[in-house]
N, C-alpha and C positions, 0 to 999 in steps of 0.2 A: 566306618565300620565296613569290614567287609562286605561282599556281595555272597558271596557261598566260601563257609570255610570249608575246611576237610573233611570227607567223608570218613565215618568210623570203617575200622577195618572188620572184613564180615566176619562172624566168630565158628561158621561151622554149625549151627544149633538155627536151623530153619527159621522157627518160631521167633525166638533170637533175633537174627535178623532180619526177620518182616518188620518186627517190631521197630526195631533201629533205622531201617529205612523211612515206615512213618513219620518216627520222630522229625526225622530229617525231613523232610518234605513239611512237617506243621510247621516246624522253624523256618524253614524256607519261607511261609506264608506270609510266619509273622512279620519274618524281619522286612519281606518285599509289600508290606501294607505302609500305605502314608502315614504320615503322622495324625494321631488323633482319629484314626479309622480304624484302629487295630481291635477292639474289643473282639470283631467275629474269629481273627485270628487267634486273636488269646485265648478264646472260650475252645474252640478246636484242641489247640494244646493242649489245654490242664485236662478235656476230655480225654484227649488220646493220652493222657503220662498217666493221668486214673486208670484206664483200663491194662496200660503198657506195665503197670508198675503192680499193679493187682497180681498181674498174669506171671511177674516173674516173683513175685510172692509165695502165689499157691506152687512152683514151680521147685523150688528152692526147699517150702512148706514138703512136699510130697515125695519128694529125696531126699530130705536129712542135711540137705547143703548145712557145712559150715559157714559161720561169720553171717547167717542170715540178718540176724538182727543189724548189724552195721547197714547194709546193703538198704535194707527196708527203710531206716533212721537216715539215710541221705535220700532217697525218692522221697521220703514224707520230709524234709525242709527243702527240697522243689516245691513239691504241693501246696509249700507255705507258702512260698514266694508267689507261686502264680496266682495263688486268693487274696494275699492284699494286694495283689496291682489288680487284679479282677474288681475288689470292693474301691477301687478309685473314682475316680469320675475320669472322664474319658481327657480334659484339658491335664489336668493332676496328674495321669499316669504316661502320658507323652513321653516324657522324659525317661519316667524310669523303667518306660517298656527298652527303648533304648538301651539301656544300661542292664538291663535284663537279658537281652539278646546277645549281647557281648559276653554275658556272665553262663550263660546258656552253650554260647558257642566252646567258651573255656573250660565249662563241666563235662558234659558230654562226652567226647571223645578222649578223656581219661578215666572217667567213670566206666566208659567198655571197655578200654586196655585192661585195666587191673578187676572192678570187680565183676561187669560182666564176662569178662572172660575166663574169671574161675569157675562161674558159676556154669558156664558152657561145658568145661572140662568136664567138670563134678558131675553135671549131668550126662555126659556123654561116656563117660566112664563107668554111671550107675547103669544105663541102658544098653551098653552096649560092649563094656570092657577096657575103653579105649581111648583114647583123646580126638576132638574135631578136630578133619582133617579141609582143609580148606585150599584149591588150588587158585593159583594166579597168574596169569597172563603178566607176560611184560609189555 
């Protein structure tokens, strides 16, 4: 398993990416805890994807975003996931915190290309007229 995959790319939308940042660094946590010590890591997570995924809820909710419902229906079968490996026993979920971290790291960073990043737009469009603009260093 990797050591640190790719970071998402930042979408322009602050809140946005604080949020994405977070993520990243819980994941970080996770995946840099020993085996079988991970529960405080885990529990961070699904705290921070509760309040990270709440936030672009009312977000989405509060501007008319289309496709909300899809958007909403993939952070809630996260949420799933990270409550049955939370309801394991710490020897039991060993393994498929593992396998979790892998699946995490593959989600992720397509989940902001396509739908956090509409939702960037959409917002940035309703606030302001326009699309995020976001510069980059080479």
């Amino acid at each position: 398993m990797p050591d640190t995959p790719n970071a998402v790319t930042p979408l322009g939308l602050p809140e946005m990416d604080a949020a994405h940042a977070e993520f990243e660094a819980c994941a970080a946590a996770l995946r840099s805890a020993a085996p079988g010590a991970h529960r405080g890591a885990l529990q961070a997570l699904a705290a921070h994807c509760r309040a990270h995924f709440d936030a672009e809820r009312q977000l989405m909710e509060s501007t008319g975003c289309p496709a909300a419902d899809c958007h909403v229906d993939e952070h809630e079968a996260v949420m799933k996931s990270l409550h049955e490996v939370l309801a394991m026993d710490d020897a039991e979920a060993a393994p498929v915190v593992a396998r979790l971290i892998v699946a995490l790291d593959d989600w992720f960073p397509a989940h902001v290309d396509h739908l956090d990043s509409a939702v960037a737009h959409w917002v940035t469009k309703q606030r302001h007229g326009g699309v995020p603009l976001v510069l980059r260093r080479p």
